[in-house]
VODREN-616476 format. One record per residue (C-alpha): x, y, z; residue in one letter. Coordinates in Angstrom, 2 decimals, padded with zeros to 5 digits. Layout:
<recs>
[rec [X, Y, Z], "A"],
...
</recs>
This chain:
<recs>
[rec [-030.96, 106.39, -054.12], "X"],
[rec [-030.30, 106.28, -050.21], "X"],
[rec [-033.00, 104.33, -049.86], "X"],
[rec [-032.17, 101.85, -052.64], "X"],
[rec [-027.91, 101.64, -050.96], "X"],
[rec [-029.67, 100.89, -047.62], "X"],
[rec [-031.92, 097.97, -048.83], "X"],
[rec [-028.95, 096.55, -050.54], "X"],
[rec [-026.84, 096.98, -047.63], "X"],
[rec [-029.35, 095.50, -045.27], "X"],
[rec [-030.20, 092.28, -047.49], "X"],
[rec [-029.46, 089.16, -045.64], "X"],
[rec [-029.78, 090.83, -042.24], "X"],
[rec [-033.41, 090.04, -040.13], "X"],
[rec [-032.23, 093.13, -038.16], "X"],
[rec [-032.68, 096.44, -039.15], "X"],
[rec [-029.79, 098.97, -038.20], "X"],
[rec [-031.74, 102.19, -039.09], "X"],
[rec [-034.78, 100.65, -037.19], "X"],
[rec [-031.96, 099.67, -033.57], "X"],
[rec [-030.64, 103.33, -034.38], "X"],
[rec [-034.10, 105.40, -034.33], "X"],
[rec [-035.50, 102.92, -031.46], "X"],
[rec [-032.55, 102.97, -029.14], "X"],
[rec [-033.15, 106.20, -027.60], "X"],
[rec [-036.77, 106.03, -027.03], "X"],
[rec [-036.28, 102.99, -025.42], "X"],
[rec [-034.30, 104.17, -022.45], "X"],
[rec [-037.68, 106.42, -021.77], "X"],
[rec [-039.28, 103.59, -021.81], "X"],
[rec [-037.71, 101.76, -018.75], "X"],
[rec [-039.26, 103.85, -016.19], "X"],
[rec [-042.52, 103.43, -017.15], "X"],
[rec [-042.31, 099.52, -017.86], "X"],
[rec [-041.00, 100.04, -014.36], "X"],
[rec [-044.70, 101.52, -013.07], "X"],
[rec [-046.60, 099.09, -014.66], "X"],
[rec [-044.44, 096.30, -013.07], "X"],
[rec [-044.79, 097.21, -009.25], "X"],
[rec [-048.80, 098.38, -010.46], "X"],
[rec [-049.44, 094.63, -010.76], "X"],
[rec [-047.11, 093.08, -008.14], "X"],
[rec [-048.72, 095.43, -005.55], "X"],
[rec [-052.02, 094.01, -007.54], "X"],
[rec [-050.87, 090.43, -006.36], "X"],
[rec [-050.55, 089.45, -010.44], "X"],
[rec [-048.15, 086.51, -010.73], "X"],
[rec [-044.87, 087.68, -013.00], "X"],
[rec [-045.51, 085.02, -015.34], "X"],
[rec [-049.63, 086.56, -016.21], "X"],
[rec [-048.18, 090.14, -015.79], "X"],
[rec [-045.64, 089.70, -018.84], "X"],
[rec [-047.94, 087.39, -020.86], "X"],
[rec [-050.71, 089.76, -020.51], "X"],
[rec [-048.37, 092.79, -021.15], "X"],
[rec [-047.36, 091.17, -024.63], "X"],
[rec [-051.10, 090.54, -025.22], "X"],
[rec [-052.49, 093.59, -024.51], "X"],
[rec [-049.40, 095.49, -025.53], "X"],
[rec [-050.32, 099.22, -025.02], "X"],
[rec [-049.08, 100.33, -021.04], "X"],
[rec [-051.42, 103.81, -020.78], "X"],
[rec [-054.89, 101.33, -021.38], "X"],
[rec [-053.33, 098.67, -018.77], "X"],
[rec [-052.62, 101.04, -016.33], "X"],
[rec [-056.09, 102.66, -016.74], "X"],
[rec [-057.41, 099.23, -016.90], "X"],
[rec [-055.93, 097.73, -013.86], "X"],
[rec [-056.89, 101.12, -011.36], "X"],
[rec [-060.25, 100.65, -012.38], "X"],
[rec [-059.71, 097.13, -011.44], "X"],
[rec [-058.60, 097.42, -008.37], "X"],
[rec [-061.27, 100.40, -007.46], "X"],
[rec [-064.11, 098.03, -008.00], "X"],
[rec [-065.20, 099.38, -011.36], "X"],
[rec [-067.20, 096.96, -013.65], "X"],
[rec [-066.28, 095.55, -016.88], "X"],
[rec [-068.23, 097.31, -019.13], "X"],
[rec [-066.51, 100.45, -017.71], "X"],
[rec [-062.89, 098.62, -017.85], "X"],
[rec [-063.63, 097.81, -021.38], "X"],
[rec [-064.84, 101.59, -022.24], "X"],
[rec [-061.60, 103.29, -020.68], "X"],
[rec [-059.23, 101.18, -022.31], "X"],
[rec [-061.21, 101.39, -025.86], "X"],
[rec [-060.86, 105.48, -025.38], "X"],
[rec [-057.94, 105.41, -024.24], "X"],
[rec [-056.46, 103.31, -027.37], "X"],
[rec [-058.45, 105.20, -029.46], "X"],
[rec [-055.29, 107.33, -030.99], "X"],
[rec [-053.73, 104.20, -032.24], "X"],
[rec [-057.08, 104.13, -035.07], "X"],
[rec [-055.27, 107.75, -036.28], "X"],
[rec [-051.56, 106.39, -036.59], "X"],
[rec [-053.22, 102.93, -038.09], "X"],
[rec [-054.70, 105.28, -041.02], "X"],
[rec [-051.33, 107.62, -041.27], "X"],
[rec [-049.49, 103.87, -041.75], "X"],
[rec [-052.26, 102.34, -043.89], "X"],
[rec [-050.20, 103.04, -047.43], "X"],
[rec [-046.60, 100.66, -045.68], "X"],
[rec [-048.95, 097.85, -044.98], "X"],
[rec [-050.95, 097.78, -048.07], "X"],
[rec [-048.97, 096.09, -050.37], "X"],
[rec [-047.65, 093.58, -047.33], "X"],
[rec [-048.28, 089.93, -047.02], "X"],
[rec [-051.64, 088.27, -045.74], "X"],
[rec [-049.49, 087.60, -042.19], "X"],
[rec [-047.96, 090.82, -041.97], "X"],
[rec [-050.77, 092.72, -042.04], "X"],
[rec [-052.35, 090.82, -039.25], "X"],
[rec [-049.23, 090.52, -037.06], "X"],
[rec [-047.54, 093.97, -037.72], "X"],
[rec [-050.66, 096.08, -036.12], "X"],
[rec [-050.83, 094.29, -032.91], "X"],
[rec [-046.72, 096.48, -032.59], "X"],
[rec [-048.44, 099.68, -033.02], "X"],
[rec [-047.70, 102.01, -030.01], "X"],
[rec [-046.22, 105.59, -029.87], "X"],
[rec [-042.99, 104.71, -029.70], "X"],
[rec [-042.98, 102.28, -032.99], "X"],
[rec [-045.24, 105.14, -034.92], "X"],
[rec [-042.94, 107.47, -034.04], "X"],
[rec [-039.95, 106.19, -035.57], "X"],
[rec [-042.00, 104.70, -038.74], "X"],
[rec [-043.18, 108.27, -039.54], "X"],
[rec [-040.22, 109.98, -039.73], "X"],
[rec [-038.86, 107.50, -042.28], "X"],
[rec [-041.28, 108.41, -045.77], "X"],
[rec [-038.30, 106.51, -047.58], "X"],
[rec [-039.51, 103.27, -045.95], "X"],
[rec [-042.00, 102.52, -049.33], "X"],
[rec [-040.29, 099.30, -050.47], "X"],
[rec [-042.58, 096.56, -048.73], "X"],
[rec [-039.92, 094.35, -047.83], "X"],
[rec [-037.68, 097.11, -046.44], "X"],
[rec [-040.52, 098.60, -044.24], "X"],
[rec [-041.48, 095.06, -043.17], "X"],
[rec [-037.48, 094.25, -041.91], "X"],
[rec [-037.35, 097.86, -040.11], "X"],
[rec [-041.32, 097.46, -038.32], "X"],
[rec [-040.11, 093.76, -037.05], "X"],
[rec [-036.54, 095.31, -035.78], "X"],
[rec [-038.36, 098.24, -033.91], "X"],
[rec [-041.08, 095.55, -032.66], "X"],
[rec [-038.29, 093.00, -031.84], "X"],
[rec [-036.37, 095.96, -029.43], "X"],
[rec [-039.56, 097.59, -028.15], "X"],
[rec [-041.11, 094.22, -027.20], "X"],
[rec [-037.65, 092.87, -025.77], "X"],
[rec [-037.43, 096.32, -023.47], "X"],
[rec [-041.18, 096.24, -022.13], "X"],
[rec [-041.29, 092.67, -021.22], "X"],
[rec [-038.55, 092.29, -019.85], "X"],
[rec [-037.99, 095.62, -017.60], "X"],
[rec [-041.97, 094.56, -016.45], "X"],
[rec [-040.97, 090.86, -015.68], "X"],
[rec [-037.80, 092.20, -013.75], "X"],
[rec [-039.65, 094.81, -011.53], "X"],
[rec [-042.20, 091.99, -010.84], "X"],
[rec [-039.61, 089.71, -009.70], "X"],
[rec [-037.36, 092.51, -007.67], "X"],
[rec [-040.60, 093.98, -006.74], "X"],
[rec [-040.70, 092.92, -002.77], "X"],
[rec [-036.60, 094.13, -002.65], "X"],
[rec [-037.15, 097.54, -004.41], "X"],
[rec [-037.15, 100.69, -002.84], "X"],
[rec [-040.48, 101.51, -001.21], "X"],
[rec [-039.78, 105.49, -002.64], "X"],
[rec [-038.37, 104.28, -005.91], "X"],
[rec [-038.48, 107.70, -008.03], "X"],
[rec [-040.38, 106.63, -010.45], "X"],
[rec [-042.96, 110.13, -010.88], "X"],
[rec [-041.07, 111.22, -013.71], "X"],
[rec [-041.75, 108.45, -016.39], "X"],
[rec [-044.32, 110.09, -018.24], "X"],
[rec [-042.20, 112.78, -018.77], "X"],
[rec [-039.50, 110.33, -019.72], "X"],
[rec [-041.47, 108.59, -022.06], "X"],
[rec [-043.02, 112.01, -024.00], "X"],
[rec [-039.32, 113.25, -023.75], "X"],
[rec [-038.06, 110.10, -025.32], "X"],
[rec [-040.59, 110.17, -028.26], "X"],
[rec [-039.70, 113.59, -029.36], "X"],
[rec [-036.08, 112.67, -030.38], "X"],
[rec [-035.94, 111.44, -033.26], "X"],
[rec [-037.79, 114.96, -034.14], "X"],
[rec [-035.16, 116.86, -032.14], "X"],
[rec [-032.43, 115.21, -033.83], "X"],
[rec [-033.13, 115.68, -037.36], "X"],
[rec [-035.11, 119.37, -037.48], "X"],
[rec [-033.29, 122.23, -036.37], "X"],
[rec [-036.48, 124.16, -036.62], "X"],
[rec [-037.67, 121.99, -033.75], "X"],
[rec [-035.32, 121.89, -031.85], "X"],
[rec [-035.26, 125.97, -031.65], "X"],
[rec [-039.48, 125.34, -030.60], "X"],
[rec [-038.88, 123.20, -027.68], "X"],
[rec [-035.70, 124.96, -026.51], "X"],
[rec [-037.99, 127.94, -026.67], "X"],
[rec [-041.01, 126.21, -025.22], "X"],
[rec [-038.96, 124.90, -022.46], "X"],
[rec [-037.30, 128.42, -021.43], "X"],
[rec [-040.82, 129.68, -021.77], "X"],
[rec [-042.29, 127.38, -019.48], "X"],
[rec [-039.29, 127.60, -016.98], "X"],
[rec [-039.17, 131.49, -016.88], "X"],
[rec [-043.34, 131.36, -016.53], "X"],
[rec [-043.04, 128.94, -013.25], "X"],
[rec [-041.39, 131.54, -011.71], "X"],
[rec [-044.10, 134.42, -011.63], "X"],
[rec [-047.23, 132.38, -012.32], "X"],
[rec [-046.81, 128.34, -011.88], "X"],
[rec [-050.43, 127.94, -012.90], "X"],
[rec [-050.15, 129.27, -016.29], "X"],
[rec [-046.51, 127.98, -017.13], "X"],
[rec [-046.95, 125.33, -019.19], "X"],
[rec [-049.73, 127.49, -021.44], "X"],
[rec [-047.11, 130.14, -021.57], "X"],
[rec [-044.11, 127.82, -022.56], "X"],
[rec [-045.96, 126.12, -025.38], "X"],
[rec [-047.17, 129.63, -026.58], "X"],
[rec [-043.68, 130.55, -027.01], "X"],
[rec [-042.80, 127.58, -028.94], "X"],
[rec [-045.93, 128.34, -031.25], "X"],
[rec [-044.72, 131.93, -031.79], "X"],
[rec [-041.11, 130.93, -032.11], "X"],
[rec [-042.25, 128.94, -035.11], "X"],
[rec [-044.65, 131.47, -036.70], "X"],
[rec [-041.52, 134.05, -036.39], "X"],
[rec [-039.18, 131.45, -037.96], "X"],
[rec [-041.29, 131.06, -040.58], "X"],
[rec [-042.29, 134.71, -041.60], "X"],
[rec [-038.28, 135.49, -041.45], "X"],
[rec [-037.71, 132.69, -044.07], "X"],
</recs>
Protein backbone atom coordinates (compact mmCIF):
# COMPACT_ATOMS: atom_id res chain seq x y z
CA UNK A 1 0.00 0.00 0.00
CA UNK A 2 2.90 2.55 0.89
CA UNK A 3 4.49 1.65 -1.92
CA UNK A 4 1.50 1.94 -4.28
CA UNK A 5 0.60 6.00 -2.36
CA UNK A 6 4.28 6.78 -3.15
CA UNK A 7 4.23 5.84 -6.92
CA UNK A 8 1.08 7.76 -7.23
CA UNK A 9 2.41 10.60 -5.43
CA UNK A 10 5.61 10.66 -7.37
CA UNK A 11 3.94 10.36 -11.00
CA UNK A 12 4.83 13.25 -13.12
CA UNK A 13 7.98 14.03 -11.15
CA UNK A 14 11.66 12.83 -12.99
CA UNK A 15 12.93 13.31 -9.39
CA UNK A 16 12.62 10.97 -6.82
CA UNK A 17 12.07 12.42 -3.19
CA UNK A 18 12.65 9.08 -1.31
CA UNK A 19 15.74 8.55 -3.61
CA UNK A 20 17.17 12.91 -2.63
CA UNK A 21 16.09 11.79 1.03
CA UNK A 22 18.18 8.37 1.41
CA UNK A 23 21.13 9.95 -0.86
CA UNK A 24 21.47 13.27 0.86
CA UNK A 25 23.36 12.16 3.75
CA UNK A 26 25.78 9.90 2.18
CA UNK A 27 26.61 12.46 -0.02
CA UNK A 28 28.12 14.91 2.41
CA UNK A 29 30.71 11.77 3.11
CA UNK A 30 31.31 11.87 -0.09
CA UNK A 31 32.86 15.42 -0.48
CA UNK A 32 36.03 14.66 1.18
CA UNK A 33 36.95 11.99 -0.75
CA UNK A 34 35.91 13.54 -4.25
CA UNK A 35 38.17 16.06 -2.60
CA UNK A 36 41.38 13.37 -2.61
CA UNK A 37 40.87 12.26 -5.86
CA UNK A 38 40.79 15.91 -7.13
CA UNK A 39 44.26 17.22 -5.78
CA UNK A 40 45.51 13.15 -6.65
CA UNK A 41 45.28 14.22 -10.31
CA UNK A 42 46.09 17.97 -10.22
CA UNK A 43 49.33 17.08 -8.34
CA UNK A 44 49.32 14.29 -11.36
CA UNK A 45 49.39 17.35 -13.84
CA UNK A 46 45.72 15.92 -15.32
CA UNK A 47 43.93 18.85 -16.97
CA UNK A 48 40.36 19.54 -14.96
CA UNK A 49 38.52 19.07 -18.02
CA UNK A 50 40.14 14.93 -18.55
CA UNK A 51 40.01 14.58 -14.69
CA UNK A 52 36.06 15.05 -14.56
CA UNK A 53 35.42 13.38 -17.95
CA UNK A 54 37.40 10.48 -16.95
CA UNK A 55 35.85 10.48 -13.39
CA UNK A 56 32.26 10.15 -15.04
CA UNK A 57 33.74 7.41 -17.29
CA UNK A 58 35.34 5.39 -15.03
CA UNK A 59 32.97 6.25 -12.24
CA UNK A 60 34.21 4.15 -9.21
CA UNK A 61 36.97 6.61 -6.98
CA UNK A 62 38.74 3.47 -4.82
CA UNK A 63 39.91 1.75 -8.60
CA UNK A 64 41.03 5.44 -9.83
CA UNK A 65 42.88 6.14 -6.97
CA UNK A 66 44.55 2.67 -7.07
CA UNK A 67 44.85 3.18 -10.71
CA UNK A 68 46.46 6.51 -10.86
CA UNK A 69 49.36 5.56 -7.80
CA UNK A 70 50.29 2.80 -9.82
CA UNK A 71 50.48 5.26 -12.54
CA UNK A 72 52.48 7.53 -11.25
CA UNK A 73 54.93 4.70 -9.57
CA UNK A 74 55.81 3.43 -12.98
CA UNK A 75 53.71 0.30 -12.85
CA UNK A 76 52.67 -1.25 -16.26
CA UNK A 77 49.35 -1.60 -17.71
CA UNK A 78 48.66 -4.98 -17.39
CA UNK A 79 49.19 -4.42 -13.62
CA UNK A 80 46.96 -1.02 -13.74
CA UNK A 81 44.34 -3.02 -15.42
CA UNK A 82 44.59 -6.05 -12.73
CA UNK A 83 44.29 -3.65 -9.57
CA UNK A 84 41.47 -1.82 -10.74
CA UNK A 85 39.58 -5.18 -12.04
CA UNK A 86 40.14 -6.53 -8.17
CA UNK A 87 39.51 -3.79 -6.79
CA UNK A 88 35.91 -3.37 -8.61
CA UNK A 89 35.39 -6.75 -8.15
CA UNK A 90 32.59 -6.21 -5.21
CA UNK A 91 30.43 -4.31 -7.55
CA UNK A 92 29.87 -8.17 -9.55
CA UNK A 93 28.19 -9.11 -5.79
CA UNK A 94 25.80 -5.95 -5.49
CA UNK A 95 25.15 -6.37 -9.54
CA UNK A 96 23.70 -10.02 -8.61
CA UNK A 97 21.86 -8.75 -5.16
CA UNK A 98 20.15 -5.96 -7.80
CA UNK A 99 19.73 -8.40 -10.71
CA UNK A 100 15.71 -9.03 -9.88
CA UNK A 101 15.03 -4.43 -10.15
CA UNK A 102 16.65 -4.52 -13.51
CA UNK A 103 15.14 -7.53 -14.98
CA UNK A 104 12.00 -6.52 -16.07
CA UNK A 105 13.62 -2.86 -17.18
CA UNK A 106 13.91 -1.50 -20.63
CA UNK A 107 16.66 -2.53 -23.29
CA UNK A 108 18.41 1.17 -22.32
CA UNK A 109 18.04 0.93 -18.78
CA UNK A 110 19.66 -2.00 -18.29
CA UNK A 111 22.69 -0.86 -20.14
CA UNK A 112 22.81 2.68 -18.68
CA UNK A 113 21.64 2.01 -15.03
CA UNK A 114 24.84 -0.40 -14.18
CA UNK A 115 27.47 1.95 -15.25
CA UNK A 116 25.70 4.11 -11.51
CA UNK A 117 26.54 1.19 -9.47
CA UNK A 118 28.86 2.23 -6.55
CA UNK A 119 28.47 1.76 -2.72
CA UNK A 120 26.80 4.59 -2.10
CA UNK A 121 23.83 4.01 -4.86
CA UNK A 122 23.68 0.07 -3.63
CA UNK A 123 23.37 1.15 -0.42
CA UNK A 124 20.36 3.11 -0.58
CA UNK A 125 18.70 0.66 -3.35
CA UNK A 126 18.96 -2.23 -0.82
CA UNK A 127 17.35 -0.94 1.91
CA UNK A 128 14.27 -0.15 -0.18
CA UNK A 129 12.73 -4.12 -1.03
CA UNK A 130 9.44 -2.02 -1.80
CA UNK A 131 11.19 -0.60 -4.89
CA UNK A 132 9.65 -3.82 -7.22
CA UNK A 133 7.49 -1.70 -9.57
CA UNK A 134 9.96 -1.24 -12.65
CA UNK A 135 9.09 2.17 -13.32
CA UNK A 136 9.27 3.27 -9.67
CA UNK A 137 12.77 1.66 -9.14
CA UNK A 138 13.89 3.12 -12.50
CA UNK A 139 12.71 7.04 -11.30
CA UNK A 140 14.46 6.43 -7.71
CA UNK A 141 18.07 4.65 -9.41
CA UNK A 142 18.17 7.86 -11.95
CA UNK A 143 17.43 10.41 -8.84
CA UNK A 144 20.22 8.72 -6.67
CA UNK A 145 22.51 8.60 -9.97
CA UNK A 146 21.48 12.20 -10.91
CA UNK A 147 22.71 13.51 -7.03
CA UNK A 148 25.64 11.11 -6.69
CA UNK A 149 26.99 11.99 -10.16
CA UNK A 150 26.20 15.86 -9.65
CA UNK A 151 28.30 15.64 -6.06
CA UNK A 152 31.45 13.65 -7.47
CA UNK A 153 31.96 15.65 -10.53
CA UNK A 154 31.60 18.52 -9.45
CA UNK A 155 33.46 18.58 -5.85
CA UNK A 156 36.48 16.76 -8.26
CA UNK A 157 36.27 19.56 -10.98
CA UNK A 158 36.29 22.25 -8.10
CA UNK A 159 39.36 20.87 -6.16
CA UNK A 160 41.08 20.64 -9.62
CA UNK A 161 40.45 24.15 -10.33
CA UNK A 162 41.17 25.57 -6.52
CA UNK A 163 43.82 23.03 -6.42
CA UNK A 164 47.11 25.47 -6.67
CA UNK A 165 45.09 27.97 -3.86
CA UNK A 166 44.21 25.13 -1.38
CA UNK A 167 45.79 24.51 1.71
CA UNK A 168 49.02 22.56 1.33
CA UNK A 169 47.78 20.53 4.89
CA UNK A 170 44.18 20.41 3.81
CA UNK A 171 42.76 17.70 6.42
CA UNK A 172 41.66 15.54 4.23
CA UNK A 173 42.99 11.87 6.16
CA UNK A 174 39.70 11.29 7.42
CA UNK A 175 37.58 10.67 4.18
CA UNK A 176 37.56 7.10 4.21
CA UNK A 177 36.20 7.16 7.40
CA UNK A 178 33.74 9.74 6.18
CA UNK A 179 32.70 7.88 3.38
CA UNK A 180 32.20 4.21 5.41
CA UNK A 181 30.52 6.47 8.11
CA UNK A 182 28.26 8.01 5.56
CA UNK A 183 27.17 4.62 4.02
CA UNK A 184 26.05 3.15 7.23
CA UNK A 185 23.17 5.68 7.76
CA UNK A 186 20.58 4.85 6.19
CA UNK A 187 21.14 1.45 8.38
CA UNK A 188 21.55 3.54 11.54
CA UNK A 189 18.52 5.40 10.93
CA UNK A 190 15.98 2.86 10.40
CA UNK A 191 17.26 -0.31 12.82
CA UNK A 192 17.45 0.30 16.32
CA UNK A 193 19.13 -3.03 16.65
CA UNK A 194 21.99 -1.44 14.75
CA UNK A 195 22.31 1.30 15.99
CA UNK A 196 22.78 -0.40 19.68
CA UNK A 197 25.89 -2.64 17.53
CA UNK A 198 27.83 0.27 16.41
CA UNK A 199 27.24 2.38 19.54
CA UNK A 200 28.59 -0.71 21.19
CA UNK A 201 31.29 -1.37 18.64
CA UNK A 202 32.38 2.13 18.85
CA UNK A 203 32.64 2.28 22.87
CA UNK A 204 34.37 -1.03 22.43
CA UNK A 205 36.89 0.12 20.19
CA UNK A 206 37.38 3.50 22.11
CA UNK A 207 37.72 1.87 25.64
CA UNK A 208 40.26 -0.92 23.82
CA UNK A 209 42.65 2.08 22.40
CA UNK A 210 43.26 2.90 25.69
CA UNK A 211 45.03 -0.33 27.12
CA UNK A 212 45.97 -2.04 23.86
CA UNK A 213 45.78 0.31 20.52
CA UNK A 214 46.84 -2.67 18.45
CA UNK A 215 43.97 -4.81 19.13
CA UNK A 216 41.19 -2.01 19.37
CA UNK A 217 39.48 -2.20 16.46
CA UNK A 218 39.28 -6.35 16.80
CA UNK A 219 37.98 -5.72 20.23
CA UNK A 220 35.32 -2.99 19.25
CA UNK A 221 33.83 -5.02 16.44
CA UNK A 222 33.77 -8.11 18.83
CA UNK A 223 31.60 -6.20 21.04
CA UNK A 224 29.26 -5.22 18.42
CA UNK A 225 29.09 -9.03 17.35
CA UNK A 226 28.28 -10.05 20.95
CA UNK A 227 25.97 -7.14 21.53
CA UNK A 228 23.91 -8.62 18.74
CA UNK A 229 24.09 -12.32 19.68
CA UNK A 230 22.88 -11.05 23.35
CA UNK A 231 20.07 -8.98 21.73
CA UNK A 232 18.99 -11.70 20.02
CA UNK A 233 18.99 -14.60 22.65
CA UNK A 234 17.01 -11.95 25.06
CA UNK A 235 14.28 -11.63 22.34
Amino acid sequence: MEATIALRHSQGRWLDGDALRDIGPILVGLVPFAMILGVTMSDAGIHAGVGVFGSFVMYAGSAQLAALGLMQSGAGLGMILLSVVIVNARLLLYGASLEPRFRNQPPWFKWLGPHFLVDQSYVVASERPELREPARFRRYWLTVALAITTVWLTTIGATMTLGPVLPKDLPLSFAPIAVFVSLLLPKLLKDSRARRVALVAALGTGAASLVTPGAALIVGISAGIGSEFVGKESN
